[in-house]
TORLO-368998 format. One record per atom (N, C-alpha, C, CB): residue number from 1; residue in three letters; chain; atom name; x, z negated, y negated. Coordinates in steps of 0.2 Angstrom, whole numbers, plus 5000, padded with zeros to 4 digits. Glycine has a CB too. Example, Ala and Ser with C-alpha at 12.3 -4.5 7.8 and 13.67 -1.06 7.14 Angstrom:
<lomars>
LOMAR|resi|resn|chain|name|east|up|north
LOMAR|1|ALA|A|N|5066|4961|5028
LOMAR|1|ALA|A|CA|5062|4961|5022
LOMAR|1|ALA|A|C|5066|4961|5016
LOMAR|1|ALA|A|CB|5057|4955|5022
LOMAR|2|SER|A|N|5064|4965|5011
LOMAR|2|SER|A|CA|5068|4964|5005
LOMAR|2|SER|A|C|5064|4961|5000
LOMAR|2|SER|A|CB|5070|4971|5003
</lomars>
This chain:
<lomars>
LOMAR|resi|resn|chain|name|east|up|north
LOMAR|1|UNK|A|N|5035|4999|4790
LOMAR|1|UNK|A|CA|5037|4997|4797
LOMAR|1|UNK|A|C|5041|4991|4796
LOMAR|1|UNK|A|CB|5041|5002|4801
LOMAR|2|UNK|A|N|5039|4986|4800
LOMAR|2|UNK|A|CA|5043|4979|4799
LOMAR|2|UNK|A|C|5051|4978|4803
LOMAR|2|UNK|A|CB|5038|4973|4802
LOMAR|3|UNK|A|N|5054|4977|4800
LOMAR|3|UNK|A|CA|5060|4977|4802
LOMAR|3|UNK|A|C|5063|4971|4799
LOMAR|3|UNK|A|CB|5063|4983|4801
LOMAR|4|UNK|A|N|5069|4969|4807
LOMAR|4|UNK|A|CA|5071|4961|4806
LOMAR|4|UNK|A|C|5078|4961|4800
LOMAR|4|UNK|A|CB|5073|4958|4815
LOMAR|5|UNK|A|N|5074|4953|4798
LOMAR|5|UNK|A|CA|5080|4954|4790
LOMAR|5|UNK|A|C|5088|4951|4795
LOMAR|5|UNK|A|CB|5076|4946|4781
LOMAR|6|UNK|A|N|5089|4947|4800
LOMAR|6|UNK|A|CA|5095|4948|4801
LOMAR|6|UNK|A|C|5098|4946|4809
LOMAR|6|UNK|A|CB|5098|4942|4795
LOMAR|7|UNK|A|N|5103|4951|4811
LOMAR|7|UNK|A|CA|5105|4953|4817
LOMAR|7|UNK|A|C|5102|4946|4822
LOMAR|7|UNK|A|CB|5114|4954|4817
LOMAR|8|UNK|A|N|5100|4946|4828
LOMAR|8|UNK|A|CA|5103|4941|4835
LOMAR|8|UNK|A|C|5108|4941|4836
LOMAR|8|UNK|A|CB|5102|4941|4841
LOMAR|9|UNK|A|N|5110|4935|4837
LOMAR|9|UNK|A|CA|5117|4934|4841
LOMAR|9|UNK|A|C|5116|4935|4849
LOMAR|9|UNK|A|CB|5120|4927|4839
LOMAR|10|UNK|A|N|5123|4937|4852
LOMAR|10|UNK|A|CA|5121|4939|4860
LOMAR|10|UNK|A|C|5120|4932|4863
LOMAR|10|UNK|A|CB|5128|4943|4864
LOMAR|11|UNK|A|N|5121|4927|4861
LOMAR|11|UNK|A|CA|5122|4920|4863
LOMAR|11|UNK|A|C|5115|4918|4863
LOMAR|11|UNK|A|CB|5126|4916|4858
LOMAR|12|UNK|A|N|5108|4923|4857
LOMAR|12|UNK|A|CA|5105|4918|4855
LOMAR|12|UNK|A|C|5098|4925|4861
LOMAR|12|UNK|A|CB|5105|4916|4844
LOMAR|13|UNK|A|N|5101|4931|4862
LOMAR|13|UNK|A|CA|5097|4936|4865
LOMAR|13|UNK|A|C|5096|4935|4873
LOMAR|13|UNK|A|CB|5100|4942|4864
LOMAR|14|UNK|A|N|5103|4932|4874
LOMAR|14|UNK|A|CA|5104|4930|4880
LOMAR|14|UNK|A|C|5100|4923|4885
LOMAR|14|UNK|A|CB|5111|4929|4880
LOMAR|15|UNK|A|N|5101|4921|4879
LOMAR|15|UNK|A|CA|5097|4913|4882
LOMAR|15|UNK|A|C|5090|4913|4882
LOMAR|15|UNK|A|CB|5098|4906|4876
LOMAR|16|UNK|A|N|5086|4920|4878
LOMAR|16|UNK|A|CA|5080|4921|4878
LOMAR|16|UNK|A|C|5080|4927|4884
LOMAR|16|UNK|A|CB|5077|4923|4871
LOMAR|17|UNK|A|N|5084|4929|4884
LOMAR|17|UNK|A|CA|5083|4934|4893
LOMAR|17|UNK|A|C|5084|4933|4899
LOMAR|17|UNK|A|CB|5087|4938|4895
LOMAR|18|UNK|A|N|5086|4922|4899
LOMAR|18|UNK|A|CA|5088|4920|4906
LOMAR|18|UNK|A|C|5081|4916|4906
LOMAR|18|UNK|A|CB|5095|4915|4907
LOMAR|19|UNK|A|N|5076|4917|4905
LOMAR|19|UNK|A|CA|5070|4915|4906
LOMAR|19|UNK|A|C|5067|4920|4911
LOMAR|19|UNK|A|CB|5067|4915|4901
LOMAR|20|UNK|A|N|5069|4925|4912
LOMAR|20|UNK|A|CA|5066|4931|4917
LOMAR|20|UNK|A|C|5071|4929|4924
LOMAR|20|UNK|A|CB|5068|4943|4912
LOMAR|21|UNK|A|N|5076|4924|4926
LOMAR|21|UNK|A|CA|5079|4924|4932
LOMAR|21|UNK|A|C|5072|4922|4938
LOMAR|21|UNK|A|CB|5086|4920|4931
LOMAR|22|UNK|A|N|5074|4926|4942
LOMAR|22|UNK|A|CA|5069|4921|4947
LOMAR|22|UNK|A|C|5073|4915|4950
LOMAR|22|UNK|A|CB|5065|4927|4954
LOMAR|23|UNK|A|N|5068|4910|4950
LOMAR|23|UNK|A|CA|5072|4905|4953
LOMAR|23|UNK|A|C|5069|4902|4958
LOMAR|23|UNK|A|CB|5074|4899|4949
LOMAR|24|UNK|A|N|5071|4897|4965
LOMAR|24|UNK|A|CA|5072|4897|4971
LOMAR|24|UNK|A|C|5064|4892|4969
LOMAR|24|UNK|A|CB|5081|4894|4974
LOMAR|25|UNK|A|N|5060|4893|4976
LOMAR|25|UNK|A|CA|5057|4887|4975
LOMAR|25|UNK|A|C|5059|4881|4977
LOMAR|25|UNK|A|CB|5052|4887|4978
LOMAR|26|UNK|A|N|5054|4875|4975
LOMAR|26|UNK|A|CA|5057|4866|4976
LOMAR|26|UNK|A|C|5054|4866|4982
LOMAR|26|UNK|A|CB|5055|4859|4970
LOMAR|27|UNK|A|N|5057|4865|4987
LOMAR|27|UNK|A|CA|5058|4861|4995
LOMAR|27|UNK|A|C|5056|4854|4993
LOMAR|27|UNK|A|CB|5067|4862|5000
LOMAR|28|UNK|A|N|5054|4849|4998
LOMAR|28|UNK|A|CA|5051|4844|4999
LOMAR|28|UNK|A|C|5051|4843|5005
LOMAR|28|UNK|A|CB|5047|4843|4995
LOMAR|29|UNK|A|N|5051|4835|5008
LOMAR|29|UNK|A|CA|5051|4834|5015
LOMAR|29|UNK|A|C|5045|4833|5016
LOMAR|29|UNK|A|CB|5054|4829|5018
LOMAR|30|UNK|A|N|5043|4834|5021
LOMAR|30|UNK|A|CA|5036|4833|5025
LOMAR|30|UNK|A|C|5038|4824|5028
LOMAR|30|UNK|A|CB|5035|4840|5034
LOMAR|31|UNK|A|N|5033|4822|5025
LOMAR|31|UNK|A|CA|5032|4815|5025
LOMAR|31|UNK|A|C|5029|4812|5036
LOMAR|31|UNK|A|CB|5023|4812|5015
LOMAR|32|UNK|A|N|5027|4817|5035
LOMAR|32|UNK|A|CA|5023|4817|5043
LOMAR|32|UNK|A|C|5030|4819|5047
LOMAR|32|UNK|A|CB|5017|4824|5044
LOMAR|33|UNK|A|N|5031|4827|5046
LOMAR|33|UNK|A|CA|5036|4830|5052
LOMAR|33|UNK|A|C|5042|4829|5051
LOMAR|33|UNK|A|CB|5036|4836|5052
LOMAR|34|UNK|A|N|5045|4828|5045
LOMAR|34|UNK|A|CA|5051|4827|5041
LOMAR|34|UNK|A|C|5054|4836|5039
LOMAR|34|UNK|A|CB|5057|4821|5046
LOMAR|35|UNK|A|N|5049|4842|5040
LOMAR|35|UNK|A|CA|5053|4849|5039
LOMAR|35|UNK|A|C|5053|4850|5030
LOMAR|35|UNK|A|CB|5049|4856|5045
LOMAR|36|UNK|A|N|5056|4853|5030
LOMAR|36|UNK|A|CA|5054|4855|5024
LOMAR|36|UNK|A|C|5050|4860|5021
LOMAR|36|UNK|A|CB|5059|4856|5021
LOMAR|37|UNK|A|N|5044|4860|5016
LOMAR|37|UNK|A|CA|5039|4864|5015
LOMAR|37|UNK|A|C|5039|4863|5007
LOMAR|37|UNK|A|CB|5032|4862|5019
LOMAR|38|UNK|A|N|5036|4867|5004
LOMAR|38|UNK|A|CA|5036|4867|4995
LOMAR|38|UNK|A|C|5030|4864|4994
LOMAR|38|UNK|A|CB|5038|4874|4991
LOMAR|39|UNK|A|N|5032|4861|4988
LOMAR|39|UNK|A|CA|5029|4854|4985
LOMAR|39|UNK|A|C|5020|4858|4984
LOMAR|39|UNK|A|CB|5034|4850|4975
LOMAR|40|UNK|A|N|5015|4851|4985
LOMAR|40|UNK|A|CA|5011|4852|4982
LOMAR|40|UNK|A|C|5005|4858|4990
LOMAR|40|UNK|A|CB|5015|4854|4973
LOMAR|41|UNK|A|N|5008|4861|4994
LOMAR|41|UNK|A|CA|5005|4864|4997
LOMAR|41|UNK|A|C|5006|4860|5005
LOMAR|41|UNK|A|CB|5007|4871|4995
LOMAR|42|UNK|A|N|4999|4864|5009
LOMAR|42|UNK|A|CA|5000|4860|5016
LOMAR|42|UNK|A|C|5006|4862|5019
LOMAR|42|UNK|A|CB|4994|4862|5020
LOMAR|43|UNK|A|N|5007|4857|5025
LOMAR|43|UNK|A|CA|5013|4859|5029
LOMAR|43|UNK|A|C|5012|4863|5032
LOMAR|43|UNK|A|CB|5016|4855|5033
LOMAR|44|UNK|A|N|5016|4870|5033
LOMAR|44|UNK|A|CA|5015|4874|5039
LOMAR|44|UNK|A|C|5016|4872|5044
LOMAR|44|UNK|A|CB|5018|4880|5040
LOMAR|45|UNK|A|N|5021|4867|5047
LOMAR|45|UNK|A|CA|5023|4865|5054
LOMAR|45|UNK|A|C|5017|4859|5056
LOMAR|45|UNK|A|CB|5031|4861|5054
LOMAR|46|UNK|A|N|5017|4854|5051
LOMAR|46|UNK|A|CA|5012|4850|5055
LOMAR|46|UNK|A|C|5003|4850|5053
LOMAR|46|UNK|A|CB|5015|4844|5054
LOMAR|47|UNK|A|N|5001|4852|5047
LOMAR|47|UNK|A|CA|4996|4856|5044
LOMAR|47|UNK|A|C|4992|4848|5039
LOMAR|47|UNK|A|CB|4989|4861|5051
LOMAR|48|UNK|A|N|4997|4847|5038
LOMAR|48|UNK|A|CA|4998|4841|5033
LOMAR|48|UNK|A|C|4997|4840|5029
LOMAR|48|UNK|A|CB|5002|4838|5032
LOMAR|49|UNK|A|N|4992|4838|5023
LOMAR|49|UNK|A|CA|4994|4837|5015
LOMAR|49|UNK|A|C|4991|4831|5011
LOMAR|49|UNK|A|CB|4991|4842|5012
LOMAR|50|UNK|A|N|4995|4826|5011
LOMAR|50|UNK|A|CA|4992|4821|5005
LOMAR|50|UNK|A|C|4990|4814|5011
LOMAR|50|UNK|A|CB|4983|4826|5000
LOMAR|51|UNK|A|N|4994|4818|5017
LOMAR|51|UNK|A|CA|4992|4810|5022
LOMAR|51|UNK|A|C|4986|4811|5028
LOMAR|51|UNK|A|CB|4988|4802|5016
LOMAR|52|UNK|A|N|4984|4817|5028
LOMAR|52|UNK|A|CA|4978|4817|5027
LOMAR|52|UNK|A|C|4978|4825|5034
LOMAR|52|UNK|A|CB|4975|4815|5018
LOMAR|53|UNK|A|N|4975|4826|5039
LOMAR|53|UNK|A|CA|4978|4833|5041
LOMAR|53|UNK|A|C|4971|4838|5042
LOMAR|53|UNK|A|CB|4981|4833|5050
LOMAR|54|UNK|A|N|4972|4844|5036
LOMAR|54|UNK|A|CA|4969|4849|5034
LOMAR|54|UNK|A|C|4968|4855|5038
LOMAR|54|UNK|A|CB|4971|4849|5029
LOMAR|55|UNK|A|N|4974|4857|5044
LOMAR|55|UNK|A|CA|4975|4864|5047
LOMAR|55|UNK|A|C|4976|4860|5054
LOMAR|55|UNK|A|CB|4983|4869|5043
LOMAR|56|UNK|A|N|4970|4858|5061
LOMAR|56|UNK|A|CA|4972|4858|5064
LOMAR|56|UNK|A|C|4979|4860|5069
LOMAR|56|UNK|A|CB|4968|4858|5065
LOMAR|57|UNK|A|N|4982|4858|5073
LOMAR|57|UNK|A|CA|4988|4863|5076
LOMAR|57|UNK|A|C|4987|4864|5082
LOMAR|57|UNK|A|CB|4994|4860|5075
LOMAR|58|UNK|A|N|4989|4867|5087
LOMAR|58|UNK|A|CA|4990|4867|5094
LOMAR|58|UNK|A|C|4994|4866|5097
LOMAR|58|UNK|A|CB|4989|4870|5097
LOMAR|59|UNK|A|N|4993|4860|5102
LOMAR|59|UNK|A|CA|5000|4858|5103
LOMAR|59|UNK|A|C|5002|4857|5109
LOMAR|59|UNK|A|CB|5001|4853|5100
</lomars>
């Protein structure tokens, strides 16, 4: 059975176990509406993406 030749440190266990936090998504302005929506996807408010409007809206 393979077994490790020498201890972690809690310093070095810890910094590999802050990879599991969940973190917040990145917000970005709507270049159109000005609301904020996360990067890279259409706008829910105005149905916006890339300049260009993908999700008609009703208005």
């Amino acid at each position: 059975m393979a077994v490790p030749k020498r201890k972690w440190s809690k310093a070095r266990s810890r910094r590999s176990r802050s990879n599991w936090k969940v973190k917040s998504p990145v917000l970005v302005e709507c270049p159109q509406c000005h609301e904020l929506k996360t990067s890279h996807r259409v706008c829910k408010n105005c149905g916006y993406y890339n300049g260009r409007e993908i999700i008609e809206q009703e208005m």
